[in-house]
MINU-644561 format. One record per residue: x, y, z of N, C-alpha, C, O in turn; residue number from 1. Coordinates in steps of 0.05 Angstrom, whole numbers. Example, Ala and Ser with C-alpha at 12.3 -4.5 7.8 and 13.67 -1.06 7.14 Angstrom:
% residues 2
n_x: 264&n_y: -114&n_z: 156&ca_x: 246&ca_y: -90&ca_z: 156&c_x: 264&c_y: -66&c_z: 156&o_x: 285&o_y: -66&o_z: 169&num: 1
n_x: 257&n_y: -45&n_z: 142&ca_x: 273&ca_y: -21&ca_z: 143&c_x: 258&c_y: 1&c_z: 157&o_x: 268&o_y: 23&o_z: 161&num: 2
This chain:
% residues 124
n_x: -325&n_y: 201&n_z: -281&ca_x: -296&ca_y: 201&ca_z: -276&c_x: -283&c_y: 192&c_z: -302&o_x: -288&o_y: 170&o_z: -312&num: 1
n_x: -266&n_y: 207&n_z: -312&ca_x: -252&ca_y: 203&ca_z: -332&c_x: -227&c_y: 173&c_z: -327&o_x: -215&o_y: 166&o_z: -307&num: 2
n_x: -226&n_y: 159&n_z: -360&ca_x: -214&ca_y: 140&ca_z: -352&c_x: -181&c_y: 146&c_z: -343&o_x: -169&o_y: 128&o_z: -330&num: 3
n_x: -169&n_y: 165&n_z: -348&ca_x: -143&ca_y: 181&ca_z: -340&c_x: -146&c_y: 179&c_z: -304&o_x: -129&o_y: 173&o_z: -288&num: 4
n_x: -169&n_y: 184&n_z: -301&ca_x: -168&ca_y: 193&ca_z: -273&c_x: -174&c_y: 170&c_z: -259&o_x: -169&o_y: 172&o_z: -235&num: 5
n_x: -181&n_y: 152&n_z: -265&ca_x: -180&ca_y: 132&ca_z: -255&c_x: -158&c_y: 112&c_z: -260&o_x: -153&o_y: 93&o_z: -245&num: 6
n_x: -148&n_y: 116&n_z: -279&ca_x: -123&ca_y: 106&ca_z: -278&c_x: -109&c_y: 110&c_z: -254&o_x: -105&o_y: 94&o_z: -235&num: 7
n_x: -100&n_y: 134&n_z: -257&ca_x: -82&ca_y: 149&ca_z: -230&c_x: -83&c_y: 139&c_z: -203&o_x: -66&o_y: 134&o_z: -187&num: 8
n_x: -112&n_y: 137&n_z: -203&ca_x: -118&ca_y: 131&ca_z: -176&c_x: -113&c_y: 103&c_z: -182&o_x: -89&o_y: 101&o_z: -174&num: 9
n_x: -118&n_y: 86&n_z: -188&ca_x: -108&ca_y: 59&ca_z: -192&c_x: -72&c_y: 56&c_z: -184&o_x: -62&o_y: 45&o_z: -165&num: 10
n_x: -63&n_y: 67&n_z: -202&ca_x: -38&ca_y: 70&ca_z: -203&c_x: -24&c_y: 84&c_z: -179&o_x: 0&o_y: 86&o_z: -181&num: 11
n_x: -34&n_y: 93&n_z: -160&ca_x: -34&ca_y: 107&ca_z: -136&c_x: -44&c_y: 82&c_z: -106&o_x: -33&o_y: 75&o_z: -85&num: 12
n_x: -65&n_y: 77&n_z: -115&ca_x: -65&ca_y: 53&ca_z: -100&c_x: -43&c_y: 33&c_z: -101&o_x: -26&o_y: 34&o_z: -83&num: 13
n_x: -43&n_y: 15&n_z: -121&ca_x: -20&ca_y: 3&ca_z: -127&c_x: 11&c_y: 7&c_z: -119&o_x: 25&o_y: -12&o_z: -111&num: 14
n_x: 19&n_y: 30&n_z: -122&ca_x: 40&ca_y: 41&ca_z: -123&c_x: 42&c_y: 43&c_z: -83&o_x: 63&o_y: 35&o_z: -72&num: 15
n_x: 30&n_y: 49&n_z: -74&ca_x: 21&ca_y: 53&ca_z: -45&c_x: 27&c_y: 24&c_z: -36&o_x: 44&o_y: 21&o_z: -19&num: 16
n_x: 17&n_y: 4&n_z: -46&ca_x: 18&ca_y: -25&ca_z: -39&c_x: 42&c_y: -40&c_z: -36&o_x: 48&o_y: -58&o_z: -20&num: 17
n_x: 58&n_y: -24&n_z: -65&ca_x: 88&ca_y: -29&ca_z: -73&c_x: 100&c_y: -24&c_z: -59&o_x: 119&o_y: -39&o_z: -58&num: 18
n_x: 102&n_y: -4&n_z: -41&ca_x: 116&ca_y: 14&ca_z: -20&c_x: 116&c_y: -7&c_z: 6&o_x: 135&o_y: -18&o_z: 18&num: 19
n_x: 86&n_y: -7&n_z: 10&ca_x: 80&ca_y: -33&ca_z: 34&c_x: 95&c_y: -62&c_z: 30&o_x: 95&o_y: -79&o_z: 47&num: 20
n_x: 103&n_y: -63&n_z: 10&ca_x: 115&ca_y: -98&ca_z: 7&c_x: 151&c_y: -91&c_z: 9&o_x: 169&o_y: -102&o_z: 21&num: 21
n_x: 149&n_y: -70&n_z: -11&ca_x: 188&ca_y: -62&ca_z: 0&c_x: 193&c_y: -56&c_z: 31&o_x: 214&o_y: -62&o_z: 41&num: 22
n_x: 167&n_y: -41&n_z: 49&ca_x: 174&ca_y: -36&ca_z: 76&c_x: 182&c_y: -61&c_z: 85&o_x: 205&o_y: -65&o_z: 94&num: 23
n_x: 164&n_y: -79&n_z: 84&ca_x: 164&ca_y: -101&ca_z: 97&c_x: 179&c_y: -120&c_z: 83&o_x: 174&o_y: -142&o_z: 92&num: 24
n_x: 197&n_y: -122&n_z: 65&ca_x: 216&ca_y: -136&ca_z: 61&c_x: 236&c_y: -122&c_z: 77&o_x: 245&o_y: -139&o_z: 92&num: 25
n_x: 247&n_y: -97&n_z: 81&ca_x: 261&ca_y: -80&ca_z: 98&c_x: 268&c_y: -87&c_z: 125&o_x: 291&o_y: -91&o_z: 134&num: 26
n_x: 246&n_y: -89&n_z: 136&ca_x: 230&ca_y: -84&ca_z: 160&c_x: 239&c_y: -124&c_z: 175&o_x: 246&o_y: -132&o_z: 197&num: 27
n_x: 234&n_y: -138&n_z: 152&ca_x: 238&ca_y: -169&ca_z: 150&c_x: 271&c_y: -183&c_z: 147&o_x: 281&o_y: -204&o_z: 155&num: 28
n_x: 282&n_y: -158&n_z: 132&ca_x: 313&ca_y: -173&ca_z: 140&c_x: 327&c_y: -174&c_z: 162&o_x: 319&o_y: -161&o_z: 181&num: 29
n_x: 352&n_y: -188&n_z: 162&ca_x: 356&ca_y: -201&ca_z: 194&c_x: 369&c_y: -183&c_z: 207&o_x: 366&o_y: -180&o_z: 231&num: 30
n_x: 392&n_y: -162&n_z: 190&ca_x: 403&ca_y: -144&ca_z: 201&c_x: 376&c_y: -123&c_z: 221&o_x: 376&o_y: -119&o_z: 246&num: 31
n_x: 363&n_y: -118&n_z: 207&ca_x: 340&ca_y: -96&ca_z: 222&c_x: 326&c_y: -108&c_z: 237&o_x: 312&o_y: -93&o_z: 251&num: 32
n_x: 323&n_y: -134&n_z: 243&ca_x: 301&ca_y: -155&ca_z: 260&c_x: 317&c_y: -152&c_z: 287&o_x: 307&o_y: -147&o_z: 309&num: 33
n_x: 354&n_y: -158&n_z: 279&ca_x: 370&ca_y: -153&ca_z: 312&c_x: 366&c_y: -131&c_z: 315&o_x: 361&o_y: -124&o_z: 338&num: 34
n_x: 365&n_y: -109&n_z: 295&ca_x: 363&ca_y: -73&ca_z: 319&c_x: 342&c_y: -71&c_z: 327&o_x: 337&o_y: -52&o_z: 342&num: 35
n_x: 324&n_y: -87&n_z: 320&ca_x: 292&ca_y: -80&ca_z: 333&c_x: 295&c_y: -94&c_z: 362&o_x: 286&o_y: -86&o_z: 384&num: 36
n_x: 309&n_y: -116&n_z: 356&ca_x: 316&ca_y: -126&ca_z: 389&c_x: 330&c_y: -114&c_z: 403&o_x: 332&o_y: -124&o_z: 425&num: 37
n_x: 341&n_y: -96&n_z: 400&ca_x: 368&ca_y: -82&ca_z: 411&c_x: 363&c_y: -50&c_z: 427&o_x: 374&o_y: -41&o_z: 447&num: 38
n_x: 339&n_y: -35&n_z: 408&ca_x: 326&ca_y: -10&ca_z: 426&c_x: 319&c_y: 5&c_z: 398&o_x: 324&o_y: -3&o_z: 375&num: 39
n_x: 310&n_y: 26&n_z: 405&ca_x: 301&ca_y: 43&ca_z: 387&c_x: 321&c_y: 58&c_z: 371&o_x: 314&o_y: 61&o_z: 348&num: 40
n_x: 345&n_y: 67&n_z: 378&ca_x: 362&ca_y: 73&ca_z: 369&c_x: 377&c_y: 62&c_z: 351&o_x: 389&o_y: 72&o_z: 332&num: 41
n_x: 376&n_y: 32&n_z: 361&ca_x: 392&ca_y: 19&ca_z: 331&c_x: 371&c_y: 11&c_z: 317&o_x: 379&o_y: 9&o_z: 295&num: 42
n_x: 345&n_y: 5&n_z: 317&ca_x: 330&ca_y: 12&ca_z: 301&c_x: 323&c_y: 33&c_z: 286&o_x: 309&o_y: 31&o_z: 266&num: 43
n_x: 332&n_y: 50&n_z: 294&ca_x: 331&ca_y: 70&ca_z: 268&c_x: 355&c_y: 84&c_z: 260&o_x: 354&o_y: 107&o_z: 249&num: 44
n_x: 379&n_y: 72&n_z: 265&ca_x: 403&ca_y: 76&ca_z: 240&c_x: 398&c_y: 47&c_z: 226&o_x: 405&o_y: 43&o_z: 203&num: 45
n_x: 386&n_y: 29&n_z: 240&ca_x: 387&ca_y: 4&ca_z: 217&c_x: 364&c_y: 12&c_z: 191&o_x: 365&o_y: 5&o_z: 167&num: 46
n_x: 350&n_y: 26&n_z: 204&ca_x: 320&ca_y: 35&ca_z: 178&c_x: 338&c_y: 62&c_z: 166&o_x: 328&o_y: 71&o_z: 145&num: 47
n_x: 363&n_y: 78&n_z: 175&ca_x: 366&ca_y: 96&ca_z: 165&c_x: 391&c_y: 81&c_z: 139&o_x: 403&o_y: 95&o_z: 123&num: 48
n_x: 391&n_y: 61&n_z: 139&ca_x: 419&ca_y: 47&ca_z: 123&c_x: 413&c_y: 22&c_z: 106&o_x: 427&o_y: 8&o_z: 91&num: 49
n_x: 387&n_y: 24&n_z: 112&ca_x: 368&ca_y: 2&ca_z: 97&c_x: 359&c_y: 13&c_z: 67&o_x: 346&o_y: 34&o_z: 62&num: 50
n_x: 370&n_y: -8&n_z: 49&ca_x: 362&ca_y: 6&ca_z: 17&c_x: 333&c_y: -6&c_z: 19&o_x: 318&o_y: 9&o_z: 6&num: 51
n_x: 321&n_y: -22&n_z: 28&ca_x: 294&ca_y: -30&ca_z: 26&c_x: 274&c_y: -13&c_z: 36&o_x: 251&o_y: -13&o_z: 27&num: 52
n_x: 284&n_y: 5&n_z: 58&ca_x: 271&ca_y: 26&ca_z: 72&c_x: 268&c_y: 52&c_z: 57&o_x: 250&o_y: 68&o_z: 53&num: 53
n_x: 299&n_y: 50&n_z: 47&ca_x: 290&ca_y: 84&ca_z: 34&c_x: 277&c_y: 71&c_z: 13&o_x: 253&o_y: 76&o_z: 16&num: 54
n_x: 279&n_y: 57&n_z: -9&ca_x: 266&ca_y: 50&ca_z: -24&c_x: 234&c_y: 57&c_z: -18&o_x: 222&o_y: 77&o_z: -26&num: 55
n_x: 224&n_y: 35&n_z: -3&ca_x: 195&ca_y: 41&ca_z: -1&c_x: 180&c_y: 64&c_z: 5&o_x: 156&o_y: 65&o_z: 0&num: 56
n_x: 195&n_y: 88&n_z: 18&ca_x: 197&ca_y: 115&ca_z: 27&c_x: 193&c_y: 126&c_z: -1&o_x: 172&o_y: 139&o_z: -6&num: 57
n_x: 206&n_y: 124&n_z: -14&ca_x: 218&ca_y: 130&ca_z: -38&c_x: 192&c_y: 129&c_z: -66&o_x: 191&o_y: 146&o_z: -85&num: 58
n_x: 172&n_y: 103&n_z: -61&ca_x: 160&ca_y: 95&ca_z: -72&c_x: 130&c_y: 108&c_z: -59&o_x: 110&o_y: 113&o_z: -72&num: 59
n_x: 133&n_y: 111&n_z: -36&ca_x: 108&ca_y: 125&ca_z: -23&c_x: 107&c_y: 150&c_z: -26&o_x: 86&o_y: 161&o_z: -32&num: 60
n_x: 130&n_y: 164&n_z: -21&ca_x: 120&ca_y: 188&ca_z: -29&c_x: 121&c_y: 195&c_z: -49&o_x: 117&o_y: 219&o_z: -49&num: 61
n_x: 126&n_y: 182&n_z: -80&ca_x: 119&ca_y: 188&ca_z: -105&c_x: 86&c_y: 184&c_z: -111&o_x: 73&o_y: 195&o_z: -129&num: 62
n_x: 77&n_y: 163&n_z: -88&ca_x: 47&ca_y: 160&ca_z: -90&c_x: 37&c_y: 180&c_z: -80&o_x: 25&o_y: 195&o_z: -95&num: 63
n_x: 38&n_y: 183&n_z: -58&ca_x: 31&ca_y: 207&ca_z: -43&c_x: 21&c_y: 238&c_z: -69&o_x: 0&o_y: 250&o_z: -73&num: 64
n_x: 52&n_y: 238&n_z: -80&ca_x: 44&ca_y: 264&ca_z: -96&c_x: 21&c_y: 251&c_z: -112&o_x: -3&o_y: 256&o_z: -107&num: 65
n_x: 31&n_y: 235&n_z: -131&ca_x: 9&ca_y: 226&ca_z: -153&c_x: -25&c_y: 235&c_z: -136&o_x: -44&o_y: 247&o_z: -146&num: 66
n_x: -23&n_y: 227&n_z: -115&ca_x: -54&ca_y: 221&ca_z: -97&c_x: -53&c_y: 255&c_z: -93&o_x: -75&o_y: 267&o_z: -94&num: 67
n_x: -34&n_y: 267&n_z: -88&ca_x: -61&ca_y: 299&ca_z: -89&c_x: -63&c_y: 308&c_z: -112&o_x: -78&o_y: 327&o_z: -115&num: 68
n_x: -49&n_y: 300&n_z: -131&ca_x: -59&ca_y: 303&ca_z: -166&c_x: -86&c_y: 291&c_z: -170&o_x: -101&o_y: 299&o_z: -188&num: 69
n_x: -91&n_y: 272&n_z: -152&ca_x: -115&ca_y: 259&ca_z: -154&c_x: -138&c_y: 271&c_z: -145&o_x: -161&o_y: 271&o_z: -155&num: 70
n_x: -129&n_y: 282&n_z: -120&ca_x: -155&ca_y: 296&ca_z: -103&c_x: -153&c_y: 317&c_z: -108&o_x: -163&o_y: 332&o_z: -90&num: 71
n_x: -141&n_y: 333&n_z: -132&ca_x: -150&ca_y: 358&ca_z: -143&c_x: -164&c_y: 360&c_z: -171&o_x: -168&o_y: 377&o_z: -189&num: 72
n_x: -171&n_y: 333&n_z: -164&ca_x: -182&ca_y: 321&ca_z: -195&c_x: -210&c_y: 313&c_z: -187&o_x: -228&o_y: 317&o_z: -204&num: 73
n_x: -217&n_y: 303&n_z: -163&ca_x: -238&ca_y: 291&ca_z: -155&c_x: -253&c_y: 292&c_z: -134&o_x: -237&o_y: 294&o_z: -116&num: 74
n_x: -279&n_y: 293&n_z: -125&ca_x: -286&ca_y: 295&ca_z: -100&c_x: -261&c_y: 267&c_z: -78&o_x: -250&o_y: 247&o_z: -87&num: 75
n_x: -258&n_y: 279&n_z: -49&ca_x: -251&ca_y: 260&ca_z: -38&c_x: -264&c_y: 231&c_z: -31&o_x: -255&o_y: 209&o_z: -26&num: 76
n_x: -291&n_y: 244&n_z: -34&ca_x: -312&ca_y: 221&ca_z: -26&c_x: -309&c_y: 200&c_z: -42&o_x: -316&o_y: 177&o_z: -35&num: 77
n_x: -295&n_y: 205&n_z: -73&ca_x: -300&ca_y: 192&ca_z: -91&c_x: -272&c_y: 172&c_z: -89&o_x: -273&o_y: 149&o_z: -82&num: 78
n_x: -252&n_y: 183&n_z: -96&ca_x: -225&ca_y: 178&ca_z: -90&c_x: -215&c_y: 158&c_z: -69&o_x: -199&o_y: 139&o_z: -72&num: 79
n_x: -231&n_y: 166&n_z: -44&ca_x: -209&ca_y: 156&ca_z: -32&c_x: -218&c_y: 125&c_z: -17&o_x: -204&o_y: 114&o_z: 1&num: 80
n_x: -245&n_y: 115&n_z: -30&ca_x: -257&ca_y: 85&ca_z: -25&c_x: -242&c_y: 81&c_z: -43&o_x: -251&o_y: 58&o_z: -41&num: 81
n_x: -221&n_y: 79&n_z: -64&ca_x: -209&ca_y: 59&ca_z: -83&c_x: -189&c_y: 58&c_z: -65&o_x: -175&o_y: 38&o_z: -69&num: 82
n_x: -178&n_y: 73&n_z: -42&ca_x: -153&ca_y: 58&ca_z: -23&c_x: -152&c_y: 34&c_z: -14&o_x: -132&o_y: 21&o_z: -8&num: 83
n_x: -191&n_y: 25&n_z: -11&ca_x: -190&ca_y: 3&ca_z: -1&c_x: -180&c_y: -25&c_z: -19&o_x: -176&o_y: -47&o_z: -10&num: 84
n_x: -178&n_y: -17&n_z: -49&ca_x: -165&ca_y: -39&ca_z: -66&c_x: -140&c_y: -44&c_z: -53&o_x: -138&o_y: -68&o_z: -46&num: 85
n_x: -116&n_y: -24&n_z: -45&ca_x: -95&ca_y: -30&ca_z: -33&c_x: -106&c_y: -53&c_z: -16&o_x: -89&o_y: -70&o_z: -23&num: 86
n_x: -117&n_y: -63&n_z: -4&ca_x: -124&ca_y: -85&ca_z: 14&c_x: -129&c_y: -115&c_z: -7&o_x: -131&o_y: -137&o_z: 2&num: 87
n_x: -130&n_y: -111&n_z: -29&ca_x: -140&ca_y: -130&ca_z: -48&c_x: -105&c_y: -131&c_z: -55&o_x: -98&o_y: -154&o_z: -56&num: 88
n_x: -92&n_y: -118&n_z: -59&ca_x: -63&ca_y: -123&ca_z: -66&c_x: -37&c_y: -131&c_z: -57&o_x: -18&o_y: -146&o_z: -62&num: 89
n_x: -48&n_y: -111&n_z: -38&ca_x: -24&ca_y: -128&ca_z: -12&c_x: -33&c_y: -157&c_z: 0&o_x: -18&o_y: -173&o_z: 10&num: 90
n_x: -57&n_y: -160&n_z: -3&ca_x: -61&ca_y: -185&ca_z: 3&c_x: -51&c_y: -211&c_z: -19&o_x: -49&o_y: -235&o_z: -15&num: 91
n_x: -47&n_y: -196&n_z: -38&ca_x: -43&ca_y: -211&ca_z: -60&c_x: -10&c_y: -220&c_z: -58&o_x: 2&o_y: -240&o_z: -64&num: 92
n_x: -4&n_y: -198&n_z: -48&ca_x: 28&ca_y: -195&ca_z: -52&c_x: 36&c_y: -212&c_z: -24&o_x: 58&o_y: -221&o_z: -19&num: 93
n_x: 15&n_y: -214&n_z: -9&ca_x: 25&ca_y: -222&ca_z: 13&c_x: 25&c_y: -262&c_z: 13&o_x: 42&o_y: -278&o_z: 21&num: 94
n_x: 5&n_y: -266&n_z: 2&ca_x: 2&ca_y: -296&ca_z: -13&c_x: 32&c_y: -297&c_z: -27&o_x: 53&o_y: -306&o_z: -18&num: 95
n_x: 27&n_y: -284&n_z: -56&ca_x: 38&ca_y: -288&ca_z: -73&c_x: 74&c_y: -284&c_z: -65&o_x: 90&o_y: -298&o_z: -78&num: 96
n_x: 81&n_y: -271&n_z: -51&ca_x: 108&ca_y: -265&ca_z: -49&c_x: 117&c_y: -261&c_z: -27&o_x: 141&o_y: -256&o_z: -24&num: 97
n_x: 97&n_y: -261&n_z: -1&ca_x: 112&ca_y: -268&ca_z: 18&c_x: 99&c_y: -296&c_z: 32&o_x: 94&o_y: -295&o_z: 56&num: 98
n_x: 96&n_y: -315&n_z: 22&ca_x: 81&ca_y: -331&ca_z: 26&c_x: 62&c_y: -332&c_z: 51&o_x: 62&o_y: -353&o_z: 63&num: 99
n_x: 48&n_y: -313&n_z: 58&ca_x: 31&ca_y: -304&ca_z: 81&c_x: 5&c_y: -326&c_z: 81&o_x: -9&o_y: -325&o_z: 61&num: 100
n_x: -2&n_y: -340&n_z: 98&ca_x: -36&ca_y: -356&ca_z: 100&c_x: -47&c_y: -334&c_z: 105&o_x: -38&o_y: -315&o_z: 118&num: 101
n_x: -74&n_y: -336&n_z: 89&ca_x: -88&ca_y: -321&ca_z: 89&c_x: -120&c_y: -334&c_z: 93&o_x: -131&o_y: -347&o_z: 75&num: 102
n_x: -130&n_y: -329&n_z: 115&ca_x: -159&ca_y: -340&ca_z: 122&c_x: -180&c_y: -335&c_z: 98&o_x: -180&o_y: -317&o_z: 81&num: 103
n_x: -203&n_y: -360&n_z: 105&ca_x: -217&ca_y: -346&ca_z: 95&c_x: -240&c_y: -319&c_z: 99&o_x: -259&o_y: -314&o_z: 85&num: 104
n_x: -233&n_y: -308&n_z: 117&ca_x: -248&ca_y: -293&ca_z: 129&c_x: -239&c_y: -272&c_z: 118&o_x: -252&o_y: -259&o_z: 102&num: 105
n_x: -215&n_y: -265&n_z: 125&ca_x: -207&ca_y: -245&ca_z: 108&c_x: -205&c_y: -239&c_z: 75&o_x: -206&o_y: -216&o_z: 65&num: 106
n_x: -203&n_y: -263&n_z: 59&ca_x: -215&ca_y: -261&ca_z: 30&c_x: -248&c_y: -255&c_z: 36&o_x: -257&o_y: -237&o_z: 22&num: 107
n_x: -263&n_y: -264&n_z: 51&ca_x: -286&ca_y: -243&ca_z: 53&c_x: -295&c_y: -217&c_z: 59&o_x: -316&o_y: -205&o_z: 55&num: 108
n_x: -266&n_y: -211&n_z: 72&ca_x: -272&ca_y: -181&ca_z: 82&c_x: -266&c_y: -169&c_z: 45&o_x: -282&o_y: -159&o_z: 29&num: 109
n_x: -235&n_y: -175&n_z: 41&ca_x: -233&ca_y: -168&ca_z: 19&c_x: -256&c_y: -153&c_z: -1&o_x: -261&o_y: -132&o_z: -12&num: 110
n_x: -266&n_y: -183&n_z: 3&ca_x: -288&ca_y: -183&ca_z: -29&c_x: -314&c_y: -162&c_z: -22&o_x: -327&o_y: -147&o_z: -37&num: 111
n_x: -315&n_y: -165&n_z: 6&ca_x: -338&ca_y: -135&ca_z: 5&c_x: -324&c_y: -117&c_z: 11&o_x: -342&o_y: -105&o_z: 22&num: 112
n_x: -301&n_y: -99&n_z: 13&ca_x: -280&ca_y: -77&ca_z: -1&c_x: -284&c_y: -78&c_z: -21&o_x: -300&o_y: -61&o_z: -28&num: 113
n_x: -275&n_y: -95&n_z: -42&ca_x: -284&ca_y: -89&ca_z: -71&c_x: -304&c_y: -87&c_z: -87&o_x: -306&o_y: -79&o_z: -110&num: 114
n_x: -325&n_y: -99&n_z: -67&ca_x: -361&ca_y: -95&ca_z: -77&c_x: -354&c_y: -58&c_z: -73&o_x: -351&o_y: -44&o_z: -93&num: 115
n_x: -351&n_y: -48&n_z: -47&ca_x: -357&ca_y: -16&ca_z: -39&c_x: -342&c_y: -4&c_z: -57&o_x: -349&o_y: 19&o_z: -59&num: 116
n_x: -319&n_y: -11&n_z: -75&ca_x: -305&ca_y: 3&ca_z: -81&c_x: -326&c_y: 11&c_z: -115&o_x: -334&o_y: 31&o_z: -128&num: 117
n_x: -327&n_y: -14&n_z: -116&ca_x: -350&ca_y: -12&ca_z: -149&c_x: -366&c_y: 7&c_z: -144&o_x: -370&o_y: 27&o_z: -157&num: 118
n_x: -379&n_y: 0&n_z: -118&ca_x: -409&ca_y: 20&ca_z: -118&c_x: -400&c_y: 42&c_z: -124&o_x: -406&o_y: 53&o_z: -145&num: 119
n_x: -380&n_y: 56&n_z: -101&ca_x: -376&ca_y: 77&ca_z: -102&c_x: -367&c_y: 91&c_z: -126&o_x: -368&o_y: 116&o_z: -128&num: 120
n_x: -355&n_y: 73&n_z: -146&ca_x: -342&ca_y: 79&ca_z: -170&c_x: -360&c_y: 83&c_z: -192&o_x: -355&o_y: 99&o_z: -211&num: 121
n_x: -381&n_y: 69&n_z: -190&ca_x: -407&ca_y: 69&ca_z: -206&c_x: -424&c_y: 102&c_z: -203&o_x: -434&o_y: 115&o_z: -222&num: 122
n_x: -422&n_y: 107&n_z: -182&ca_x: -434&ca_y: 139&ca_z: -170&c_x: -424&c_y: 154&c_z: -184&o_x: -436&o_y: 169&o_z: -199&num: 123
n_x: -401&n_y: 153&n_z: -182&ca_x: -385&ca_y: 183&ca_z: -187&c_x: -387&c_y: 188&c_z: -229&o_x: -378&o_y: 208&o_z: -240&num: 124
């Protein structure tokens, strides 16, 4: 695998993750927390009026494209075990910026995600 192409996919992961932390800042402010209490309907003019929402929309499906630039680049088999880094990131982001506890069990799940991700990266 070329280092371009792994970039991408890096940068596709990541970018994917980015998306997941703007949802959930979105998703987390108080205006959209009351329409979620309120029914489905104002839940979704509150997600339709939310700059955090389209934002992360916004950010996902720029990943999205990048990612079938990716898988026309690469076996899927190969590609698509580095999604599981997204779990190494958002977790990060989730510590780091939304101040989330994070067990230790789950930094173990983590770390064998990122063992599979090597292997598999080592193969290709």
């Amino acid at each position: 695998m070329s280092m371009l192409v792994l970039s991408l996919i890096l940068l596709t992961v990541f970018s994917s993750a980015c998306a997941q932390l703007v949802l959930k800042l979105g998703v987390a402010d108080q205006k959209m927390q009351a329409a979620m209490q309120s029914g489905i309907f104002d839940s979704l003019m509150a997600a339709a009026l939310s700059p955090f929402i389209w934002l992360g929309l916004i950010i996902y499906a720029l990943s999205v494209a990048l990612w079938l630039w990716v898988l026309s680049k690469v076996d899927l088999s190969v590609a698509y075990p580095f999604v599981g880094i997204g779990f190494v990131v958002t977790m990060l982001f989730g510590i780091l910026l939304l101040n989330e506890n994070v067990t230790p069990m789950r930094i173990i799940g983590t770390i064998l995600i990122v063992g599979g991700c090597v292997l598999v990266g080592r193969s290709a």
